[in-house]
N, C-alpha and C positions, 0 to 999 in steps of 0.2 A: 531615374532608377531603372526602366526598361526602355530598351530604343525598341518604338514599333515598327521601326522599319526592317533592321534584322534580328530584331523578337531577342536580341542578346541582352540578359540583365544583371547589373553593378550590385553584386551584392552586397559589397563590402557597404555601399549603401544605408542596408539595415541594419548595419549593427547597432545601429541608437538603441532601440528599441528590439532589438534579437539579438540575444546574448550566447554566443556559442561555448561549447562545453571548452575550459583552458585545454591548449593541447598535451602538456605537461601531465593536466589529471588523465584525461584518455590514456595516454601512453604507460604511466604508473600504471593503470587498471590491466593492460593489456601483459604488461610483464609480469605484474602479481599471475595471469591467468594460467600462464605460461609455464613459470615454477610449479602450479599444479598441474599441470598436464604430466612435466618432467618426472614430478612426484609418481604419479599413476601408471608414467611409462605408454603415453597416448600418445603417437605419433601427429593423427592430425584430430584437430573439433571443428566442426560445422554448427555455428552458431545461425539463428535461424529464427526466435522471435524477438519480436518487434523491441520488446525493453530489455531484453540482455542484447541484442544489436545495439540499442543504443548504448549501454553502459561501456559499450566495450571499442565504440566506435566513434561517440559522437553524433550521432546523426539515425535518423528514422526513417529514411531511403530505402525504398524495397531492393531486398538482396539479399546476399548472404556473408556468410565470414568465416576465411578458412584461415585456422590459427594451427600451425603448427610449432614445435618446441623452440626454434628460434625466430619463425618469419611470421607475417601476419599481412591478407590481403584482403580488402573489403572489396567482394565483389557486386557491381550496380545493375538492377535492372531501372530502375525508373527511381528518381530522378538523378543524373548521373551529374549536371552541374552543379546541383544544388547539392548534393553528397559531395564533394569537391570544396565546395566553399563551408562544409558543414564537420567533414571529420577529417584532421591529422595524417590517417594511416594512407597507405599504398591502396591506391584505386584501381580498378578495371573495370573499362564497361562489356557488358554481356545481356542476354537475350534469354538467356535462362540456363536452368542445371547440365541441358546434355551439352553445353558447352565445358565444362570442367571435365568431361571426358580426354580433351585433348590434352591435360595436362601431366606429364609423364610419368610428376612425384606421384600418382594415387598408384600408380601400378607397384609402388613399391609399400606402398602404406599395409599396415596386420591390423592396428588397433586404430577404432574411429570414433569420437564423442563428442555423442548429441543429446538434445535435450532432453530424455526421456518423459519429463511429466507435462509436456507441454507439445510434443511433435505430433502431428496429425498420420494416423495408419497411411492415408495413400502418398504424404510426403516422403514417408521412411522407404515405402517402396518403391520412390523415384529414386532415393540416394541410392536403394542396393545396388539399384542396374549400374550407376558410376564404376561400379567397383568389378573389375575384372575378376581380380583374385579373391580368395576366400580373406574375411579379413572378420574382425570382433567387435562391434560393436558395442561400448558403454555408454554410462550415464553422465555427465559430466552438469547435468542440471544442481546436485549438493554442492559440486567446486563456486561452480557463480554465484549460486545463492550465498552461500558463507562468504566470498568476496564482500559482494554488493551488503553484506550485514553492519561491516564495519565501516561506517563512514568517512569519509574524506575532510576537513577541515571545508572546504570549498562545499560537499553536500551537506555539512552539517550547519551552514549559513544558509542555504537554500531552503531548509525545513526550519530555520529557526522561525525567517521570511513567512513563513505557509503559518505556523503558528501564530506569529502575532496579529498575521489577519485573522486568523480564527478566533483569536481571542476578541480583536477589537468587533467583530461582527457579532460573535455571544452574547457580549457587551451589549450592544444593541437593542437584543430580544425583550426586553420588561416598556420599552419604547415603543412597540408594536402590538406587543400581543394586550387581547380584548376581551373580553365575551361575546361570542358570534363570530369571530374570527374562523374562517375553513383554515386548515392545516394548512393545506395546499396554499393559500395566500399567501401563509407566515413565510413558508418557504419558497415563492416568487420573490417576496423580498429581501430574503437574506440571500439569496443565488446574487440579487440585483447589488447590494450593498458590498458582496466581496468581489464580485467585479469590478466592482467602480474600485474600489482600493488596492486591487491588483491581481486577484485570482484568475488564474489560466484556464480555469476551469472543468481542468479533467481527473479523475480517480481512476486508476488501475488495477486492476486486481488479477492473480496468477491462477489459471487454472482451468480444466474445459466446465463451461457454464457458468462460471463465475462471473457476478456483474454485481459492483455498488454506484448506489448514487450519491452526487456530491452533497445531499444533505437531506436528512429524514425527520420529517415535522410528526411526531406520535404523542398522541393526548387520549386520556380515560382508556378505557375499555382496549383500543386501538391498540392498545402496546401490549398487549393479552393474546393477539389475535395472532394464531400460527403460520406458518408456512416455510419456505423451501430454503431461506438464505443462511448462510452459517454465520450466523451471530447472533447474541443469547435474545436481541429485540426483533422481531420479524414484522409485525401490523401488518393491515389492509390493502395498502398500496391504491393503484387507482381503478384498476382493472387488472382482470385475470392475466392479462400481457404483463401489465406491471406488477407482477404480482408480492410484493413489502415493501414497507414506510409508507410517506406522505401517502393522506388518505383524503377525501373529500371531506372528513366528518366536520361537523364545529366545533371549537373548541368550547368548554365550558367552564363555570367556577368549580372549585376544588377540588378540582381532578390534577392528577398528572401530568407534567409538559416535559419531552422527551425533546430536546434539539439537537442532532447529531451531525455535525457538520466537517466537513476536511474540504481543505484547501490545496493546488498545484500551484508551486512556481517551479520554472523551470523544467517541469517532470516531476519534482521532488513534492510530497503530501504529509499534511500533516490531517490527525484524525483526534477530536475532541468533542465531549462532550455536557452539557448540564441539565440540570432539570430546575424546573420552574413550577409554581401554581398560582392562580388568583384566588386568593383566599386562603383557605387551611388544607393538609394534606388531612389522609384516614390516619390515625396512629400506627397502622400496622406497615406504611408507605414510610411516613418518618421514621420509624427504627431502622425498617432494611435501607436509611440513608444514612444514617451512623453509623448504621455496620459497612458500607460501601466507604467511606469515608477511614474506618478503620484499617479496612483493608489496605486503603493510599496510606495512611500513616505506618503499617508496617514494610509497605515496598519501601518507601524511601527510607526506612532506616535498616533495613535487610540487605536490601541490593547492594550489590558492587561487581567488581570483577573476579572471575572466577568462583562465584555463586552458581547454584546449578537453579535452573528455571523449577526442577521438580520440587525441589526444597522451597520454593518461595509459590508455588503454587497450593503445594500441600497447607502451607502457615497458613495461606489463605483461606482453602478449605474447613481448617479448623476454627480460626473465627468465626465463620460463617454457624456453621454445627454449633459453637459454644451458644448462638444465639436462638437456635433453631429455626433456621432460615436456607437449611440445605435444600431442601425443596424448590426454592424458588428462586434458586441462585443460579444466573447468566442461563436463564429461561426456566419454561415446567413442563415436566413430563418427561417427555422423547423428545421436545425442541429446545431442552438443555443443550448447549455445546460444551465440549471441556477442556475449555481456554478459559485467559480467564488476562492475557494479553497477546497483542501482536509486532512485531518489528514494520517500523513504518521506512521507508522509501519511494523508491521507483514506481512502487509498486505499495498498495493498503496491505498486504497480507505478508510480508517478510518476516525474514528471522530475525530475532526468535520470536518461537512462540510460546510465550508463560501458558508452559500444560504438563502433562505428566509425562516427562520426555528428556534423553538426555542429553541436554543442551546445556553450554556455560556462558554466563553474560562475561564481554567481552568490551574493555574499553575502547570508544566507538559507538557502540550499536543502538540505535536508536527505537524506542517502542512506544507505543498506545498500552495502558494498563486500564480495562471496565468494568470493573465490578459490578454490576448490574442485576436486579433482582424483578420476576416477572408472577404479577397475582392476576392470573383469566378473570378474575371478578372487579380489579379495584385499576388494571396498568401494568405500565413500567416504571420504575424507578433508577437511579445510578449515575454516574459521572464516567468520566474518562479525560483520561491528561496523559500528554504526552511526552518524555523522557528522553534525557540522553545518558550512558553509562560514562562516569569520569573515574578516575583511580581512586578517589575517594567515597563513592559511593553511585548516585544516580542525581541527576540535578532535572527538575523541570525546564521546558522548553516554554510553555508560556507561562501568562501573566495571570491571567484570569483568576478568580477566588472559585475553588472546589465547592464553595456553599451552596445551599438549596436557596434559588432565586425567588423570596415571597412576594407576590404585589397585594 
């Protein structure tokens, strides 16, 4: 695979076990991106993080991507052979940004789009200096996200893959879990288990400071306990660095077992969750799971395409209230969020997002829907499963039984 004598390496080698993006799907993505540009009237975009590079590119090579309305050139700084044997498009190797100065078309460009929710202040101020003339600046971060929403037949096998490991490792959990068990164990084993069955082991998530872990072991009290993440369960974590999920605690009888787990293949994640107990839940635990559970029984028979997220968010809320459990629905307090789903991909936090917002599901798009309910005195409680939107309504993506796991 690598001659050490002039360090050149066969890549084609790995494909056994490296599977590159088809170039057919690359290319499709890259003309969908394109007609939006057109649409916008955006001469050129400067694509520039790392998971809309790759969606759009094939490949996770530092560098950048300059797409204009007909051409498209992926520019390399590191690694240039490996970006080569990795994406499709027209390559250049380069050394950095003020090399794109010598290129003649910027001096003609007005309008330029980049990512807005995601560009770092002192990058934007590297690009202005590129630009001789006065030109305009947009957002083209809404065009790729809405792209990357609707899946690809080829991504929608890649997540189906992330779930039914997720399922089969779920699966798992009433196998391991004990009395005296630390969280943190459960979840060295379950990291361990979806490795071994295929998980690549990385989660994504879009946004400055945003960070999830591939899986959050929260039991009793634990799923009560606040802090900074945006999602309706926060807990202890390990330390103030880590600060939510897996916590050192032990787990105990009749408390609450929160197992929150997502899985990558290929890039592509899937995000699932169940709850378990040894023994009996509080009565006040078992309701808000009937009602979490209700809530899944009206997604899947509400959802479809051209449903608006607000309308299925609100239904939601209103079970919730019929049972008077608003309080403590997808968190309490001020560590409530108001979601209540996400679109899963590339990336954990895609569109859409089931919230108060006006968004229409879209055959394609794939989401994590959690209901989730949080008592400071008693846990967490809730599930999560993960969907795909079909013209007939919305189908699950895994296997697994939404039930409360008793041992």
């Amino acid at each position: 695979m690598v001659n050490f004598y002039t360090m050149e390496i066969n890549w084609e080698a790995f494909l056994e076990y490296f599977p590159r993006v088809p170039e057919d799907e690359v290319k499709k993505r890259l003309l969908a991106f394109q007609e939006r540009l057109k649409e916008k009237d955006v001469d050129l975009a400067l694509v520039l993080q790392n998971v809309d590079l790759f969606y759009l590119t094939g490949s996770l090579q530092r560098g950048f991507l300059l797409v204009s309305k007909e051409e498209a050139t992926f520019y390399v700084q590191r690694d240039y052979e490996r970006a080569h044997f990795e994406s499709p498009l027209p390559l250049k190797k380069v050394e950095g940004f003020n090399e794109l100065k010598k290129i003649p078309f910027l001096e003609k460009v007005k309008k330029v789009g980049l990512e807005f929710d995601v560009l770092p202040l002192g990058m934007f101020l590297r690009i202005k200096e590129l630009f001789k003339n006065e030109v305009e600046f947009v957002d083209i971060s809404p065009d790729i996200l809405y792209l990357r929403s609707v899946k690809s037949p080829y991504e929608l096998e890649q997540i189906k893959e992330a779930v039914r490991i997720t399922s089969e490792v779920l699966s798992l959990v009433p196998e391991f879990l004990r009395p005296g068990l630390t969280e943190v164990e459960l979840d060295a084993r379950l990291q361990y288990e979806g490795r071994r069955l295929g998980n690549h082991g990385w989660l994504r998530m879009r946004g400055f400071n945003q960070e999830m872990c591939p899986v959050a072991v929260v039991s009793g009290v634990n799923g009560g306990i606040p802090s900074y993440v945006d999602g309706p369960i926060k807990a202890l974590g390990t330390c103030p660095a880590i600060g939510f999920g897996t916590s050192f605690k032990v787990i105990q009888k009749d408390e609450p077992i929160i197992v929150d787990y997502g899985v990558c293949i290929n890039g592509y994640v899937s995000d699932e969750t169940r709850s378990y107990v040894i023994g009996k839940l509080h009565p006040k635990l078992e309701k808000a799971y009937e009602v979490s559970l209700k809530v899944i029984e009206m997604m899947e028979k509400e959802a479809k395409p051209g449903v608006s997220v607000k309308k299925l968010y609100q239904m939601a809320l209103d079970i919730v209230k019929t049972h008077n459990l608003e309080e403590n629905f997808m968190g309490f307090g001020e560590n409530r969020v108001k979601f209540i789903g996400h679109g899963i991909g590339l990336e954990i936090n895609e569109w859409p997002i089931i919230a108060n917002r006006e968004e229409f599901l879209q055959e394609g798009m794939t989401f994590a829907l959690e209901p989730k309910f949080v008592f400071p005195d008693l846990g967490a409680i809730g599930v999560e499963l993960d969907y795909v939107v079909q013209k007939g309504g919305v189908s699950r993506l895994g296997s697994l039984s939404p039930r409360l796991f008793s041992l």
